[in-house]
C-alpha positions in Angstrom: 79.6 92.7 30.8 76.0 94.4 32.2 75.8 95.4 35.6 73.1 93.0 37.6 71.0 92.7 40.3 71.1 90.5 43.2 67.4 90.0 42.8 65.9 88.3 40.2 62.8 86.3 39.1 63.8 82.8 37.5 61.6 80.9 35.5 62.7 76.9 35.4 61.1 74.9 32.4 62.0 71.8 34.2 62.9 71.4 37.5 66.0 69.0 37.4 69.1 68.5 38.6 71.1 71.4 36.6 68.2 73.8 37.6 68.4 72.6 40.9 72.4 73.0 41.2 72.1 76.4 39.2 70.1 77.7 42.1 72.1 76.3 44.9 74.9 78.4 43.0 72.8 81.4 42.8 72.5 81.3 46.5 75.9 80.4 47.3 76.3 83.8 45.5 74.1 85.8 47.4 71.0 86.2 45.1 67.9 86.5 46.5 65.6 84.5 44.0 62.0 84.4 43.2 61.9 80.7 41.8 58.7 80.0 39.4 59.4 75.7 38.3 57.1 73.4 35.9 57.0 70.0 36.0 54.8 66.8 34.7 53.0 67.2 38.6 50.0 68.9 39.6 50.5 72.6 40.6 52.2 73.0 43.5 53.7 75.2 46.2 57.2 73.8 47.7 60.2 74.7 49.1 63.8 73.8 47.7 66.8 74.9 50.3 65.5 78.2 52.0 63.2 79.4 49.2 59.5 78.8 48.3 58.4 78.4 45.5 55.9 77.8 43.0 55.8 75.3 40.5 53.2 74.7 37.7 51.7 71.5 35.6 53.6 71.3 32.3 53.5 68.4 29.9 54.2 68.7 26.3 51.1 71.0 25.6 49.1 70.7 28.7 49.8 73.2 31.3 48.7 75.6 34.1 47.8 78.7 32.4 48.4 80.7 35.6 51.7 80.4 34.4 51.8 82.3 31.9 52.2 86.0 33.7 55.2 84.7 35.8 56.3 84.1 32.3 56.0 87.8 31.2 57.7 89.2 34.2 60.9 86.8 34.5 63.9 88.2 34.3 65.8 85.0 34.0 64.5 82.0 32.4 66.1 78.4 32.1 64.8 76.1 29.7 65.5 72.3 30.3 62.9 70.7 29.0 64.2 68.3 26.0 62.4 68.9 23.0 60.1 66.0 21.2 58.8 64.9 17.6 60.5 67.8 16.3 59.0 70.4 18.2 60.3 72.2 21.6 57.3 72.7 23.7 58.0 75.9 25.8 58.8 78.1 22.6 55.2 76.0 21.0 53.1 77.1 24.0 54.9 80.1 25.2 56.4 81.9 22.6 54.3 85.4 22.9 54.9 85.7 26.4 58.5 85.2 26.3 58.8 87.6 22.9 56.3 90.2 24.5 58.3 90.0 27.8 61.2 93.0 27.6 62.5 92.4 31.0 64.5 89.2 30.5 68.1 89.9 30.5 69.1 86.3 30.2 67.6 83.1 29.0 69.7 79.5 28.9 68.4 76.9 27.1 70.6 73.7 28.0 71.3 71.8 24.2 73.1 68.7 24.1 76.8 68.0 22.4 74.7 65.1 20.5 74.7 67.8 18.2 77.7 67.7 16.7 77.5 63.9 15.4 80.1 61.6 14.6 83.5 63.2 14.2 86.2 60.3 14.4 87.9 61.0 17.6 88.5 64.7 15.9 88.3 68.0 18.5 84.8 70.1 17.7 83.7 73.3 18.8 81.0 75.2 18.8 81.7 76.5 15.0 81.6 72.3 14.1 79.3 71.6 11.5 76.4 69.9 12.8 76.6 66.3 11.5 74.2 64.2 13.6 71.9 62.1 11.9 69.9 60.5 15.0 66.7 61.8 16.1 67.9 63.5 19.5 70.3 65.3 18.2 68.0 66.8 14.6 65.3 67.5 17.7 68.2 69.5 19.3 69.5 71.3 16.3 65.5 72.5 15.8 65.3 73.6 18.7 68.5 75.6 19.1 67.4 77.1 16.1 63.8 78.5 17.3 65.3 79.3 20.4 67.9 81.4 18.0 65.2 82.9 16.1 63.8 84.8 18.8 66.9 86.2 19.9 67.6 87.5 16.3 63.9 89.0 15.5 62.7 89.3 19.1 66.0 90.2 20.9 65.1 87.6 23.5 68.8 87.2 25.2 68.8 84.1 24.5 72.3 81.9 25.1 72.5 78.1 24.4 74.4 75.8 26.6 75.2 71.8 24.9 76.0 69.9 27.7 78.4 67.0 27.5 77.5 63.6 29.7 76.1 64.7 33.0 77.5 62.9 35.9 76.8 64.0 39.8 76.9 62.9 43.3 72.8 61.6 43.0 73.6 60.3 39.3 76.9 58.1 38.5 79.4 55.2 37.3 79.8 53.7 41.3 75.6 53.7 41.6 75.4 52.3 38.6 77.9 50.0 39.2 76.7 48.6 42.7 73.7 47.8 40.9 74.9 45.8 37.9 73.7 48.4 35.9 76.6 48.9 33.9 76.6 47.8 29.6 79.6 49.0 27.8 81.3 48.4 24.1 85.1 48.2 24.1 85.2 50.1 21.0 88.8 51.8 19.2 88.9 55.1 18.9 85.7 56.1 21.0 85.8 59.4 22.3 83.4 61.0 24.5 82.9 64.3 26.7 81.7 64.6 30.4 80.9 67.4 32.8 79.9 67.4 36.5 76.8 68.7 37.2 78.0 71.6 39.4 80.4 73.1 37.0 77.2 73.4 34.8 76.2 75.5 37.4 79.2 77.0 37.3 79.2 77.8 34.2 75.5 79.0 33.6 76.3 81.0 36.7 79.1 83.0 35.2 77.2 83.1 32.0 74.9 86.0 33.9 78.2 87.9 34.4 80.1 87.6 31.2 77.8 86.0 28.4 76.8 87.8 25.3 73.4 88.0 23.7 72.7 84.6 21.1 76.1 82.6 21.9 76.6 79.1 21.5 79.0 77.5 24.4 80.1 74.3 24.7 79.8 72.6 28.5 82.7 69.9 28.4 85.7 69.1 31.0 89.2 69.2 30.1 89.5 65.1 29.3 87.7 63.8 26.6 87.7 59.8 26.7 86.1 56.4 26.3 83.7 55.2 28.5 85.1 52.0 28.9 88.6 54.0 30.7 86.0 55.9 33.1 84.7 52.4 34.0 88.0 51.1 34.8 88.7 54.2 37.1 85.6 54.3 38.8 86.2 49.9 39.6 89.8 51.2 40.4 88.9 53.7 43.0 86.4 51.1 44.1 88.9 48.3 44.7 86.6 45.9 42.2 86.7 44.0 39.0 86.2 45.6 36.0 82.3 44.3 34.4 83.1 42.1 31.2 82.2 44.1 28.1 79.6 43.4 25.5 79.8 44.2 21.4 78.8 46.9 19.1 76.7 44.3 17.4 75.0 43.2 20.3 73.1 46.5 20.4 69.6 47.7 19.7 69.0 50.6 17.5 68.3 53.4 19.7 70.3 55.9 22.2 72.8 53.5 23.1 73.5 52.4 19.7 73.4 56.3 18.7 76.4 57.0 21.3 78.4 54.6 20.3 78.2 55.5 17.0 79.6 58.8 17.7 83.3 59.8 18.8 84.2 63.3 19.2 86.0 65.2 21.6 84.3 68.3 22.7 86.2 72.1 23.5 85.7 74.0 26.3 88.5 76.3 25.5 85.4 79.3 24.7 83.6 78.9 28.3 87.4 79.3 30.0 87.8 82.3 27.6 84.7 84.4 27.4 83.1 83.1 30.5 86.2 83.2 32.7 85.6 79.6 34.0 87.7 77.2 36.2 86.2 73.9 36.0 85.6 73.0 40.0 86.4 69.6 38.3 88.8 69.8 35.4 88.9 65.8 34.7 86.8 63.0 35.1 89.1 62.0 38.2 88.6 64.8 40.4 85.1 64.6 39.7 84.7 60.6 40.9 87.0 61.1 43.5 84.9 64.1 45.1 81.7 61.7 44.7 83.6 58.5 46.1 84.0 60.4 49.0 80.8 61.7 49.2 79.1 58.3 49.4 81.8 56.7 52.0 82.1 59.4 54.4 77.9 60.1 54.4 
């Protein structure tokens, strides 16, 4: 564990929801934060909460090149951005800066468990094999690599976070089912991992306190299930019928397709170890109850 400041200058590749909830955890901790953000807009100067900030033009590799010496003088750096054709674009356009810059002391890069592949309903952690064999998840396993790379011959403090299925008070099941947005595949044995969006935070947040240099952590709650079981929860809670289901077959190749095809259940047992975490949201059900009442009592 290092000793740290209260002060720091974070760079956000992406300027998101989990960036966003990271620094509304930051400041619920007290840090005073100079906040640098890209995005696919123009160049800009904003405010988010009580903090201005500036955020520069980024899109795959077009960018604001005034960028670049807020690069070398982070100290923190998050990295959101979802790599693409094989290539992660912020290590493509920025990789001297970050390698030159000797101040970082921490640097996230948020992966995805799409990693890991089909396992069969079978527990994985973050020593799994790798078995995915869809195009998100080999653009993932790239990138994790790189990212890897320049914490072994840079000694960039690099850690990688693969998320689980994000789900938050602006993003879930009961929006999703007001609008008839819902498709789902009763499928046996279908397992799949979730995480609310502030225990990201959470855990990225603790990370700064207890994380080691080039460690892989999983980002899963304690309840690994079908989707399809989360549906009939959320229609529970709401007092409504269930949406009918449609097939497997039914399905166009692509990311739906993909995440049906996969079944695991993903660990969290190393963030609760090493990074000392209690999940604000241990199961699925605190975490739709806690947005239920959110929406109804606006």
């Amino acid at each position: 564990m290092e000793k740290r400041s209260k002060s720091i200058s974070l760079v956000c590749f992406g300027f998101g929801l989990t960036a966003k909830y990271f620094v509304k955890e930051l400041l619920k901790n007290k840090y005073k934060i100079n906040l640098i953000t890209t995005s696919r807009s123009k160049s800009f100067n904003k405010k988010f909460l009580n903090i201005n900030y500036k955020n520069f033009y980024f899109d795959n590799n077009k960018f604001d090149k005034k960028i670049k010496k807020y690069i070398l003088n982070a100290s923190h750096i998050l990295v959101s951005v979802p790599p693409r054709d094989r290539k992660d674009f912020v290590i493509e356009n920025f990789y001297n800066e970050i390698s030159l810059n000797k101040k970082i002391k921490w640097l996230g890069y948020l992966s995805s468990t799409s990693v890991y592949g089909n396992y069969d309903g079978k527990w994985v952690n973050e020593k799994s094999k790798l078995l995915t064999n869809n195009d998100t998840g080999i653009n993932r396993i790239i990138a994790e690599n790189e990212w890897l790379k320049l914490n072994r011959y840079h000694f960039v403090p690099v850690r990688i976070f693969r998320l689980s299925g994000i789900y938050s008070p602006e993003r879930n099941i009961f929006l999703r089912l007001v609008n008839k947005q819902i498709r789902y595949v009763k499928k046996e044995n279908h397992f799949f991992s979730r995480i609310h969006v502030a225990d990201i935070a959470q855990v990225l947040f603790k990370s700064l306190i207890y994380s080691k240099s080039g460690e892989i952590y999983n980002v899963a709650d304690n309840k690994p299930c079908s989707y399809d079981q989360t549906i009939s929860y959320a229609c529970s809670l709401m007092g409504i019928q269930a949406p009918s289901s449609i097939s497997f077959q039914s399905l166009n190749e692509g990311e739906m397709k993909n995440f049906y095809k996969d079944s695991k259940k993903v660990s969290n047992a190393k963030i609760k170890k090493d990074l000392k975490v209690e999940l604000y949201f241990p199961t699925y059900k605190e975490g739709f109850k806690s947005i239920l009442n959110n929406i109804f009592n606006r």
